[in-house]
PATORGU-947713 format. One record per atom (N, C-alpha, C, O): residue number from 1; residue in three letters; atom name; x, y, z. Coordinates in steps of 0.1 Angstrom, whole numbers, plus 5000, padded with zeros to 4 digits. Layout:
N
[NUM, Ala, CA, [X, Y, Z]]
...
//
This chain:
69
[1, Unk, N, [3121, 8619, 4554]]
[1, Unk, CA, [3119, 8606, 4562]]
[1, Unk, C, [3107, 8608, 4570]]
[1, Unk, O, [3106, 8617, 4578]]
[2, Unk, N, [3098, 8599, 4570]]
[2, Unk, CA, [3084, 8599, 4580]]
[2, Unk, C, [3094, 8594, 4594]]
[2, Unk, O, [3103, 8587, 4598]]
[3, Unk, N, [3084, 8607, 4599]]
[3, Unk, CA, [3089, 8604, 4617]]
[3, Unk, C, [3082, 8592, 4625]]
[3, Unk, O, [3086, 8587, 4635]]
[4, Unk, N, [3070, 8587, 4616]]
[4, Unk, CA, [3062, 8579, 4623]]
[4, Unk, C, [3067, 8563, 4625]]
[4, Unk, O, [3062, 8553, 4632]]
[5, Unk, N, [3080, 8565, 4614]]
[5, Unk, CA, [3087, 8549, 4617]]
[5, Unk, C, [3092, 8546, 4626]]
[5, Unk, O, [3100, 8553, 4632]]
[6, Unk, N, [3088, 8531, 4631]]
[6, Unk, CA, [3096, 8526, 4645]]
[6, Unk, C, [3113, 8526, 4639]]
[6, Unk, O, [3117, 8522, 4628]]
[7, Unk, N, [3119, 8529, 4648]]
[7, Unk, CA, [3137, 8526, 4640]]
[7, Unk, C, [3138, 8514, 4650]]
[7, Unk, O, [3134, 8514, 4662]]
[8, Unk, N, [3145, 8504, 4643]]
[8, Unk, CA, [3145, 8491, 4647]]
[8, Unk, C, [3153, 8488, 4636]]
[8, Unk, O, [3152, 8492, 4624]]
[9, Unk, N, [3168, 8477, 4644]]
[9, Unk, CA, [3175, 8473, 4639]]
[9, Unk, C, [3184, 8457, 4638]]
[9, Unk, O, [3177, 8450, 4646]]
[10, Unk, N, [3190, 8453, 4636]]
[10, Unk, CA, [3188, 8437, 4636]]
[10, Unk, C, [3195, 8437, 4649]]
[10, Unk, O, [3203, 8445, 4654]]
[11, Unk, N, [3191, 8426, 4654]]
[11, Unk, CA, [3200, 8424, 4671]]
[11, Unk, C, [3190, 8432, 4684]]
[11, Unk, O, [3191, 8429, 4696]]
[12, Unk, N, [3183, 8442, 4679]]
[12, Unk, CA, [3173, 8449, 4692]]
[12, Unk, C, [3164, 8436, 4696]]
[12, Unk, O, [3161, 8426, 4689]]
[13, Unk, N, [3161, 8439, 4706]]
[13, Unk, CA, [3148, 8435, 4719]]
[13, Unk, C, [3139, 8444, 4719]]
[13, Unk, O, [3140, 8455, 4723]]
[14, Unk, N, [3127, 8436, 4712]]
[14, Unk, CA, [3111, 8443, 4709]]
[14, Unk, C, [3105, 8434, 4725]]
[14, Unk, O, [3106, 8422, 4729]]
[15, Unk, N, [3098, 8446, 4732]]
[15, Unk, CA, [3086, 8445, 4738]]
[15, Unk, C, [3072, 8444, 4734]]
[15, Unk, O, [3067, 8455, 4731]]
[16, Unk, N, [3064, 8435, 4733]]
[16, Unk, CA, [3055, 8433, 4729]]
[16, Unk, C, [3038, 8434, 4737]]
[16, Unk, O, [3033, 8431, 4748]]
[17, Unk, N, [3036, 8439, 4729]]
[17, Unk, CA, [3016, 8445, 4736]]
[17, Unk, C, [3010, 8430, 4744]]
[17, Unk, O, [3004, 8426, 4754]]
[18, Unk, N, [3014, 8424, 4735]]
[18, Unk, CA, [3004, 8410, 4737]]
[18, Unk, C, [3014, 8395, 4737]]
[18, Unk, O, [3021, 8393, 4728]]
[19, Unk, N, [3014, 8387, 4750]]
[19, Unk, CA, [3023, 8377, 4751]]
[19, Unk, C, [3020, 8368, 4739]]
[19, Unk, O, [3010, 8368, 4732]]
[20, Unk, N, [3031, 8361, 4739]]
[20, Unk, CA, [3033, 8351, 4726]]
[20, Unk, C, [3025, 8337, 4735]]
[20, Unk, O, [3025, 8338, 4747]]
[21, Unk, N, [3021, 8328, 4728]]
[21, Unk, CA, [3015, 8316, 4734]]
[21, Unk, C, [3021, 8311, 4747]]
[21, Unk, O, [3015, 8311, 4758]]
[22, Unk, N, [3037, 8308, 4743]]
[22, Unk, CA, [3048, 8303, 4751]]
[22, Unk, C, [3047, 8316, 4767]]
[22, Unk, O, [3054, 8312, 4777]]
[23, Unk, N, [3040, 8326, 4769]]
[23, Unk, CA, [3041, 8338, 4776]]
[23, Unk, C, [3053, 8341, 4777]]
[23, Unk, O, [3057, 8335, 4788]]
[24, Unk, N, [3067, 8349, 4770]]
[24, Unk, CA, [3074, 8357, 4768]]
[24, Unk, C, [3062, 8371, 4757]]
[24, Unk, O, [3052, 8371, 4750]]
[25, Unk, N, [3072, 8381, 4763]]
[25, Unk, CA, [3066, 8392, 4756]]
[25, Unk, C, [3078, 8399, 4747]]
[25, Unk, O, [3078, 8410, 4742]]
[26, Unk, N, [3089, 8388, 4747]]
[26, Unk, CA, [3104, 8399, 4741]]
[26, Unk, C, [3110, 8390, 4729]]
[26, Unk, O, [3110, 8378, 4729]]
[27, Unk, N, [3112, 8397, 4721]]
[27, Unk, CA, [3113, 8392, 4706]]
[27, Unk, C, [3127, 8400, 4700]]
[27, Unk, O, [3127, 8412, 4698]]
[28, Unk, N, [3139, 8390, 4697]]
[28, Unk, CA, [3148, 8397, 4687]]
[28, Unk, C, [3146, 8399, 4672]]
[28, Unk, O, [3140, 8390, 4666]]
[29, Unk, N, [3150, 8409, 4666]]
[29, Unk, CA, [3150, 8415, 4653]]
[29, Unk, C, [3158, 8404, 4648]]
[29, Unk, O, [3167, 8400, 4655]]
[30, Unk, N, [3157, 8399, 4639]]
[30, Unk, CA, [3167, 8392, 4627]]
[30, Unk, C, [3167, 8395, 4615]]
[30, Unk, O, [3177, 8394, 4607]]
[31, Unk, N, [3157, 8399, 4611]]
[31, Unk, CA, [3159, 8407, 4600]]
[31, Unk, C, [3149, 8418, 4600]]
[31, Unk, O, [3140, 8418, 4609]]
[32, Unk, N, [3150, 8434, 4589]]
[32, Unk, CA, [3145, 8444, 4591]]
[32, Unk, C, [3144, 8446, 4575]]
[32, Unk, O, [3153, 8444, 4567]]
[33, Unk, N, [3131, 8451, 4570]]
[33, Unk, CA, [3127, 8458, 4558]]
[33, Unk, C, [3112, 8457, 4557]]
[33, Unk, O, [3106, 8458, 4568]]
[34, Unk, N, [3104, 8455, 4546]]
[34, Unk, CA, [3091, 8457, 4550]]
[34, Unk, C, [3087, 8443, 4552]]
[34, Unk, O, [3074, 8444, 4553]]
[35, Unk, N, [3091, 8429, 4554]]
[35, Unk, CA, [3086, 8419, 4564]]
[35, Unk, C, [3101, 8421, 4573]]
[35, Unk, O, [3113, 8425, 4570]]
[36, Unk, N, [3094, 8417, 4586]]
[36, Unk, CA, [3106, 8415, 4596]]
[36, Unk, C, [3104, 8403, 4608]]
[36, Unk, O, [3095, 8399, 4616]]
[37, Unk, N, [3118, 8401, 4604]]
[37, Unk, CA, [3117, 8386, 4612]]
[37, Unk, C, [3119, 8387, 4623]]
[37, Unk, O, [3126, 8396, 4626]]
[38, Unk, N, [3113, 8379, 4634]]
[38, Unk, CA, [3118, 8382, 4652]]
[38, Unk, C, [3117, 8371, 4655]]
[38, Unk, O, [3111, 8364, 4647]]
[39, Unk, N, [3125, 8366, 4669]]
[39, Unk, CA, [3124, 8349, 4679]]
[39, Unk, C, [3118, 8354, 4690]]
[39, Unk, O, [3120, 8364, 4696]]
[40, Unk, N, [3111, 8343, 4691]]
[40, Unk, CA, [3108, 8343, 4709]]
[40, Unk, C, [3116, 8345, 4715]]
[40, Unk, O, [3124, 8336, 4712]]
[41, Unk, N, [3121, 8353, 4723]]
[41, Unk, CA, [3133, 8348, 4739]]
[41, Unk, C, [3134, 8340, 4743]]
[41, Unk, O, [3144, 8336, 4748]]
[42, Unk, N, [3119, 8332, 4745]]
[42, Unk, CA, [3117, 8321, 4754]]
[42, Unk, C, [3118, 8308, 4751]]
[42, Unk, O, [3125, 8300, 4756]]
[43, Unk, N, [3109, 8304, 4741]]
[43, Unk, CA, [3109, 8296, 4730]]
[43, Unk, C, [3115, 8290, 4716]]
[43, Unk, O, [3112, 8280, 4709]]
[44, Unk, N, [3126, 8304, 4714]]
[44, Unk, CA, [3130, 8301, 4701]]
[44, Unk, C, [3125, 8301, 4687]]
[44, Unk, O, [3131, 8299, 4676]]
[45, Unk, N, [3110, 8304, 4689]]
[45, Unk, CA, [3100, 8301, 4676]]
[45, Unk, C, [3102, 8319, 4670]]
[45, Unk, O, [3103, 8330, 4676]]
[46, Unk, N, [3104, 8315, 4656]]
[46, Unk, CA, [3109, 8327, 4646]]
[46, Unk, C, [3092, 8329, 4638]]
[46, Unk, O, [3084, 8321, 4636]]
[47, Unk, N, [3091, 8341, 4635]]
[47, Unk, CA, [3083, 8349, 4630]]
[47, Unk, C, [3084, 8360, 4616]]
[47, Unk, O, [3096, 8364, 4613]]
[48, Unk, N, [3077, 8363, 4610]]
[48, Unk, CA, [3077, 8370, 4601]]
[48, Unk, C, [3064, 8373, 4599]]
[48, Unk, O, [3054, 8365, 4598]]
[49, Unk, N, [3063, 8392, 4600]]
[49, Unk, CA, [3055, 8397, 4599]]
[49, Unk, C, [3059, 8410, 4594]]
[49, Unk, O, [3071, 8415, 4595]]
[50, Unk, N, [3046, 8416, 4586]]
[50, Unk, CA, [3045, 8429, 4580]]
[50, Unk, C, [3052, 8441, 4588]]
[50, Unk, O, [3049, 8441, 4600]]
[51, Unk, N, [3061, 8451, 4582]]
[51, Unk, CA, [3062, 8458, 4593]]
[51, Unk, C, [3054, 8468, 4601]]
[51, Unk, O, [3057, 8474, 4611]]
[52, Unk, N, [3041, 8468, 4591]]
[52, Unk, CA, [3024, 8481, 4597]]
[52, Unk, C, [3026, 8473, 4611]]
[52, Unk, O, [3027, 8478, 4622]]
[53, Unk, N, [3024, 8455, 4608]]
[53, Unk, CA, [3016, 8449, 4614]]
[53, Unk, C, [3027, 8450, 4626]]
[53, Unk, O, [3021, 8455, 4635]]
[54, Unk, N, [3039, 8448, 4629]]
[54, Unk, CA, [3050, 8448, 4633]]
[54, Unk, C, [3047, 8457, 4645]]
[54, Unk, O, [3042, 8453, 4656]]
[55, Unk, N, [3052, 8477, 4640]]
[55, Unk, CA, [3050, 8485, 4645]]
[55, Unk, C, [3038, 8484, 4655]]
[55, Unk, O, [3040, 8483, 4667]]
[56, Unk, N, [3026, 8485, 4648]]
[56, Unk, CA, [3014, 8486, 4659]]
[56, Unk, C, [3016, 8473, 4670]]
[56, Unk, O, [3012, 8476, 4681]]
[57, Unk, N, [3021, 8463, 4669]]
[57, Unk, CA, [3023, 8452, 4683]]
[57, Unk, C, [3035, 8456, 4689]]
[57, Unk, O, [3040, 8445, 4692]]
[58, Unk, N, [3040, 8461, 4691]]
[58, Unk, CA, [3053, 8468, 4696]]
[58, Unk, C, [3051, 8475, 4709]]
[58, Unk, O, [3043, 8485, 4708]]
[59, Unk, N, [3054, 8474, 4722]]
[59, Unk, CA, [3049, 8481, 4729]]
[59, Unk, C, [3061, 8495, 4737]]
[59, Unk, O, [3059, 8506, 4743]]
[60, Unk, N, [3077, 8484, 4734]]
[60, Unk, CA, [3090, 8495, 4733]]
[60, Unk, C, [3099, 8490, 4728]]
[60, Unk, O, [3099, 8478, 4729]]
[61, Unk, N, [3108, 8496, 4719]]
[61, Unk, CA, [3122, 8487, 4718]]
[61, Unk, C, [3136, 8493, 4731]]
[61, Unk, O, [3140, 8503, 4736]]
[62, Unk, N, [3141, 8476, 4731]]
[62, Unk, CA, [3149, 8480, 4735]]
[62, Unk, C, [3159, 8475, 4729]]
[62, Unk, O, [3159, 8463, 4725]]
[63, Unk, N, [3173, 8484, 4728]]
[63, Unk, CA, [3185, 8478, 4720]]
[63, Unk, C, [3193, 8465, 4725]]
[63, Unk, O, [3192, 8460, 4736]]
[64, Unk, N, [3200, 8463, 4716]]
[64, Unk, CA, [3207, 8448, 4714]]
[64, Unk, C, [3217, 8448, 4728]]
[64, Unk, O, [3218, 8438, 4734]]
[65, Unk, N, [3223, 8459, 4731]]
[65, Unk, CA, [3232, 8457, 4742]]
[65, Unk, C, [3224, 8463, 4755]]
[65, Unk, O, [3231, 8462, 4765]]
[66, Unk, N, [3215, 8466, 4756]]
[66, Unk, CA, [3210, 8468, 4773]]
[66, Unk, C, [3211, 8452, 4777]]
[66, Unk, O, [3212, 8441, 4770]]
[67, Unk, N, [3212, 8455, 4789]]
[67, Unk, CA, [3205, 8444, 4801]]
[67, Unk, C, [3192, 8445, 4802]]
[67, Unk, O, [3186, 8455, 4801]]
[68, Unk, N, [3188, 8433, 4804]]
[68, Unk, CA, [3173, 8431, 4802]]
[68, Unk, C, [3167, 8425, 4816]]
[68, Unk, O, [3155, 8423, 4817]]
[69, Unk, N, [3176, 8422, 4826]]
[69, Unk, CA, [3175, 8419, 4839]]
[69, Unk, C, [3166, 8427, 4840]]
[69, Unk, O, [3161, 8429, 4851]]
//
């Protein structure tokens, strides 16, 4: 198994390098494989991207049950 993969799983809260238009920077997982789907938090607008492309915009994950307060 490459150690270099982000582990990310459906239901996690991705931190993001660079704000989305709407300015949220937090994105849920909905789907996971080599495209991966995520929503705005803020806006609701759904996404699909590569997961190279994915990974490198990522800036932490955080899982499905923290608090995000």
């Amino acid at each position: 198994m490459n150690p270099n993969i982000l582990k990310i799983s459906v239901g996690d809260i991705v931190e993001m390098k660079k704000k989305h238009p709407c300015g949220s920077k937090l994105f849920k997982i909905l789907r996971v494989g080599s495209d991966v789907r995520i929503e705005c938090q803020n806006c609701g607008r759904d996404l699909v991207l590569d997961r190279l492309k994915l990974e490198k915009a990522v800036k932490k994950v955080l899982k499905g049950d923290q608090d995000l307060g």
